[in-house]
C-alpha positions in Angstrom: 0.0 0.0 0.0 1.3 3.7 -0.9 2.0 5.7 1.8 0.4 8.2 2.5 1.1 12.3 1.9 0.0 15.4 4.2 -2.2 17.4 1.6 0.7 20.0 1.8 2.8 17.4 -0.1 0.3 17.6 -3.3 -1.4 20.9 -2.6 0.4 24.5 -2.7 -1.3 25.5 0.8 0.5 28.3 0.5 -0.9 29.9 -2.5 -4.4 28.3 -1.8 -4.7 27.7 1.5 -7.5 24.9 1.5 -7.3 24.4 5.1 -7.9 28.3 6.2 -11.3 28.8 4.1 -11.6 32.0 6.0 -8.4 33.6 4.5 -8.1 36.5 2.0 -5.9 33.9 -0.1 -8.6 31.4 0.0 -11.7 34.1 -0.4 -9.7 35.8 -3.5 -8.9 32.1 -5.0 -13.1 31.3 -4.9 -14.2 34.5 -6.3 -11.7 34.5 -9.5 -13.0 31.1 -10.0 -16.6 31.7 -9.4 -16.6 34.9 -11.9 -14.9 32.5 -14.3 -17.6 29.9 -14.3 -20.5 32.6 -14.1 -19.1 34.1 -17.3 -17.9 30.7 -19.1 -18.3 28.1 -17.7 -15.1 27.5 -17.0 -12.2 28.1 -14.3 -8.7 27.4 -13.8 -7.1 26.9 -10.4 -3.7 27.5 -11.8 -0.6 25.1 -10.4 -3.0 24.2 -7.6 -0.7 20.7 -7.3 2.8 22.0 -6.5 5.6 19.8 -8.7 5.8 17.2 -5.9 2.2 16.7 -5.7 2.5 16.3 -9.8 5.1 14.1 -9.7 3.5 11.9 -7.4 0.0 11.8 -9.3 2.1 10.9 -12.6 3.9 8.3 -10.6 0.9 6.5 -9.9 -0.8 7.1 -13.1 1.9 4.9 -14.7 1.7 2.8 -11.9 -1.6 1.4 -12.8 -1.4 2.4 -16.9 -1.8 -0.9 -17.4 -5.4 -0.9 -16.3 -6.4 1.5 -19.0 -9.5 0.6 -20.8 -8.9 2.1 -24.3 -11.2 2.2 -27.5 -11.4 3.7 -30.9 -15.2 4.6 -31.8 -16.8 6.6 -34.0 -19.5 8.6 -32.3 -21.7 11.8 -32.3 -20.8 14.7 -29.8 -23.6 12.9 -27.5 -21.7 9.0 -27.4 -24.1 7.8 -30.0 -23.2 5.3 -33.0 -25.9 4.8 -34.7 -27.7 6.7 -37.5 -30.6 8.5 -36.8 -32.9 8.2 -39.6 -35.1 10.9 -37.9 -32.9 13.9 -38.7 -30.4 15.0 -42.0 -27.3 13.4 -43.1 -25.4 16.6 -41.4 -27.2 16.7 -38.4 -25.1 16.5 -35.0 -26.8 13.4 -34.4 -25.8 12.0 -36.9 -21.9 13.4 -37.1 -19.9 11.0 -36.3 -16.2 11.5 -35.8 -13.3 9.5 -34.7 -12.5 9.0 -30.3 -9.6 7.5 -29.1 -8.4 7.7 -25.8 -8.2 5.4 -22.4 -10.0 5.6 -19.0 -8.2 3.8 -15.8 -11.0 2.7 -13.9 -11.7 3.8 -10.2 -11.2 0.8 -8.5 -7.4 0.7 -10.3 -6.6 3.4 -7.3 -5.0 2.6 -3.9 -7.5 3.8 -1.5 -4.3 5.6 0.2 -2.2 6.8 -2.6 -2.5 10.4 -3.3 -5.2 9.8 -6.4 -7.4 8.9 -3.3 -5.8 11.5 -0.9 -6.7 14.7 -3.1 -10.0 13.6 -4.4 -11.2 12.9 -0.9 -9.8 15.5 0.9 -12.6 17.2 3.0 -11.0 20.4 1.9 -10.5 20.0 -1.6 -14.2 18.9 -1.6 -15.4 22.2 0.3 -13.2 24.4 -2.0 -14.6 22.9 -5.1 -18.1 23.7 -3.6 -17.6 27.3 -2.9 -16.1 27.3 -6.5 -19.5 26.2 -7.9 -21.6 27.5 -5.6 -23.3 24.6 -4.2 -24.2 24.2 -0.7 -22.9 20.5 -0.4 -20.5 18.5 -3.2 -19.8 14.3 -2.6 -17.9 12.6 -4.0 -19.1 10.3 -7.4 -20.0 7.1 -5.7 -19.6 5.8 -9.4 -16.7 2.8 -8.4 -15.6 3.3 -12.0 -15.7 6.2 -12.6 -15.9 8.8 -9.4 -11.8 8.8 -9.8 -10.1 8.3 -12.8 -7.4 9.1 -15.1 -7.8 10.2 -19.2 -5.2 8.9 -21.0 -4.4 10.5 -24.8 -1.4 8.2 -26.2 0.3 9.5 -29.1 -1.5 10.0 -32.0 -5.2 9.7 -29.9 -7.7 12.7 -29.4 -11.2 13.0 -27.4 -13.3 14.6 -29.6 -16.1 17.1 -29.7 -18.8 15.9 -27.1 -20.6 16.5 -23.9 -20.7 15.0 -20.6 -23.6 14.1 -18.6 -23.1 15.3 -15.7 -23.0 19.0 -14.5 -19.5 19.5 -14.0 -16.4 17.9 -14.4 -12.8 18.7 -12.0 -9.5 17.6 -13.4 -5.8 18.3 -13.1 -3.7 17.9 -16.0 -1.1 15.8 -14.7 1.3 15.0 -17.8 0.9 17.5 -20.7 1.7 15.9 -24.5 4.4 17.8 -26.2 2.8 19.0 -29.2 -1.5 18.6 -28.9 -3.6 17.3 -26.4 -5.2 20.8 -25.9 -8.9 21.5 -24.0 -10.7 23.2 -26.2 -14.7 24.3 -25.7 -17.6 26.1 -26.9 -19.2 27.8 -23.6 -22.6 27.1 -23.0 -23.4 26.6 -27.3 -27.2 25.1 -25.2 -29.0 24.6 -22.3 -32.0 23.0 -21.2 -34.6 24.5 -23.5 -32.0 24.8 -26.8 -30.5 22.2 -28.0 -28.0 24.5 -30.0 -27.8 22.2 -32.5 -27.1 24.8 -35.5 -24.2 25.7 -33.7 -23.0 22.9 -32.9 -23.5 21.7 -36.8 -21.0 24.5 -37.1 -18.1 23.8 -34.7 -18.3 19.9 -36.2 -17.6 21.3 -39.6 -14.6 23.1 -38.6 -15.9 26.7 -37.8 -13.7 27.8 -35.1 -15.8 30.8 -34.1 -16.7 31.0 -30.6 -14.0 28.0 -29.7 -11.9 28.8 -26.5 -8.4 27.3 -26.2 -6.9 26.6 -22.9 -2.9 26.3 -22.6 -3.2 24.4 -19.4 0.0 23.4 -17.4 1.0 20.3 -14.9 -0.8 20.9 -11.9 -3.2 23.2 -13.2 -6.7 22.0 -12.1 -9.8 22.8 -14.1 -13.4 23.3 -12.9 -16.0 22.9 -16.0 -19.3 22.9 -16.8 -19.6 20.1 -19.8 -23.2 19.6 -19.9 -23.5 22.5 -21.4 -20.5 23.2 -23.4 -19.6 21.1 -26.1 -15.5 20.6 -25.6 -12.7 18.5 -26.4 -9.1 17.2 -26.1 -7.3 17.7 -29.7 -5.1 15.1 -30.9 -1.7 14.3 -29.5 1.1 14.2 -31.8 2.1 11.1 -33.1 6.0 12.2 -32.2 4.5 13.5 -28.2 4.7 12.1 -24.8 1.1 10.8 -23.7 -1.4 13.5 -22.0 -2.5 12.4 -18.6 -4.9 14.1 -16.5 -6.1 13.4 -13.5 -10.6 13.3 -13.3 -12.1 14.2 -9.5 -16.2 13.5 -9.9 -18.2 15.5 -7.8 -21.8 15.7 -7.3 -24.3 17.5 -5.7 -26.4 14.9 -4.3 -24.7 11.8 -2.5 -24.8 7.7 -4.0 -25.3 9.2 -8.1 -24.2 6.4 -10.3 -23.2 6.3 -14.0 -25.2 5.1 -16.5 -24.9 1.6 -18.1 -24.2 2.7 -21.7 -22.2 5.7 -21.1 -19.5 3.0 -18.5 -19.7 0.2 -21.2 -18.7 2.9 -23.9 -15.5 4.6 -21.0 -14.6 1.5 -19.8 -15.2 -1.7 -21.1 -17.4 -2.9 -18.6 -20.1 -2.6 -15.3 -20.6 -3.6 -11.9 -24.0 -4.8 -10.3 -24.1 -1.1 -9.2 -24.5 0.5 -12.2 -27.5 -2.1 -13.1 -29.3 -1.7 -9.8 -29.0 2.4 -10.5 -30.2 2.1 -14.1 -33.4 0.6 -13.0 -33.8 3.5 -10.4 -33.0 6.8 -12.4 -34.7 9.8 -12.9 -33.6 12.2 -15.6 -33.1 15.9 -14.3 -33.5 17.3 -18.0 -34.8 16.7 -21.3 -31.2 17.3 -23.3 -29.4 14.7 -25.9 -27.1 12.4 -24.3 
């Protein structure tokens, strides 16, 4: 078993000092972010994991590499494959365009090792919270995919799509030399507009309105992917692999991913995931 770190090993306390939420550092560090999400959808936390703390996240990363569930598909921004005979040709729903990139499943983790250690840290969990707003965060009690790492090999991208869930937290952990950038549309729809003329758009290569991030090791991003339609551009067949580190929060505690969405990340699903499918109630009407 890994041993385990003081936060102070991973975190720069001293630049955001989680553990003194009362703290002009701490207050200034939540309103930057909160003005960057109200206006975007999107905030950066810059070199919020010190080098150490980096070094240590890639270290175990590699560690478990081996566990990564990768797959090629062809899909539509919203994780479909099939044609939908209901709409045009050049719909988005029925765009389809090349993902490749790996997931290493949650249960890969040591329940110690700093993976574990930041993701469940009372006071990265509080900080996130007053980031977004929300009166109370927990942690995904998806056990595949609450805490996981994205892996872009050389050569691999994670195209233009949307995430189910509200928000998404992640620390880039490894950048590629050459590609592997986050790139996003803010808020192109919500829950009464489906946006799909602009979205038709961005799939046909107009770069209008696309936001570019040059995010660094140790960098962590807060962002709202329901919403905004995003992706990871390809790495560089001559790059290092991109590896980022994914922290699931959500705003209401035992949420569970959905069957199709885990088969399609991960190869695979737990009697969890059935018993939640049976149970679930949608909280809007949008694609996915």
């Amino acid at each position: 078993m890994a041993a385990t770190h003081a936060l102070g090993d991973l975190i720069d306390l001293e630049k955001y000092p989680l553990h003194q939420p009362v703290s002009a550092d701490y207050q200034s560090s939540v309103a930057v972010a909160r003005d960057q999400l109200r206006t975007d959808g999107c905030a950066v936390v810059s070199d919020l994991v010190h080098p150490q703390g980096v070094a240590l996240l890639n270290e175990e990363i590699l560690s478990q590499k081996h566990t990564t569930h990768f797959s090629d598909q062809v899909m539509n921004p919203y994780f479909h494959f099939d044609h939908n005979p209901e709409f045009p040709d050049d719909h988005p729903i029925n765009t389809f365009i090349e993902r490749s990139s790996g997931f290493i499943p949650g249960d890969s983790w040591d329940p110690e090792g700093p993976m574990n250690q930041i993701f469940r840290a009372p006071e990265m969990i509080a900080f996130v919270a007053e980031c977004l707003e929300a009166p109370d965060l927990y942690c995904y009690d998806d056990p595949l995919a609450g805490l996981t790492s994205n892996i872009l090999d050389p050569g691999q991208l994670f195209t233009w799509h949307f995430d189910t869930n509200d928000f998404a937290v992640t620390v880039l952990v490894q950048q590629a030399d050459k590609g592997g950038l986050f790139e996003y549309v803010p808020a192109i729809r919500n829950a009464s507009d489906e946006g799909f003329e602009r979205i038709s758009k961005v799939l046909s290569g107009d770069r209008h309105g696309v936001t570019t991030l040059d995010l660094q090791p140790g960098d962590m991003q807060i962002f709202r992917g329901r919403y905004s339609l995003h992706q990871v551009s390809r790495v560089s067949a001559a790059s290092c692999p991109r590896h980022a580190a994914i922290f699931a929060y959500t705003e209401s505690p035992g949420v569970i991913g959905r069957v199709e969405r885990t088969m399609q990340l991960f190869g695979r699903v737990l009697p969890d995931h059935l018993a939640a499918e049976k149970a679930r109630v949608r909280s809007d009407d949008l694609v996915d």
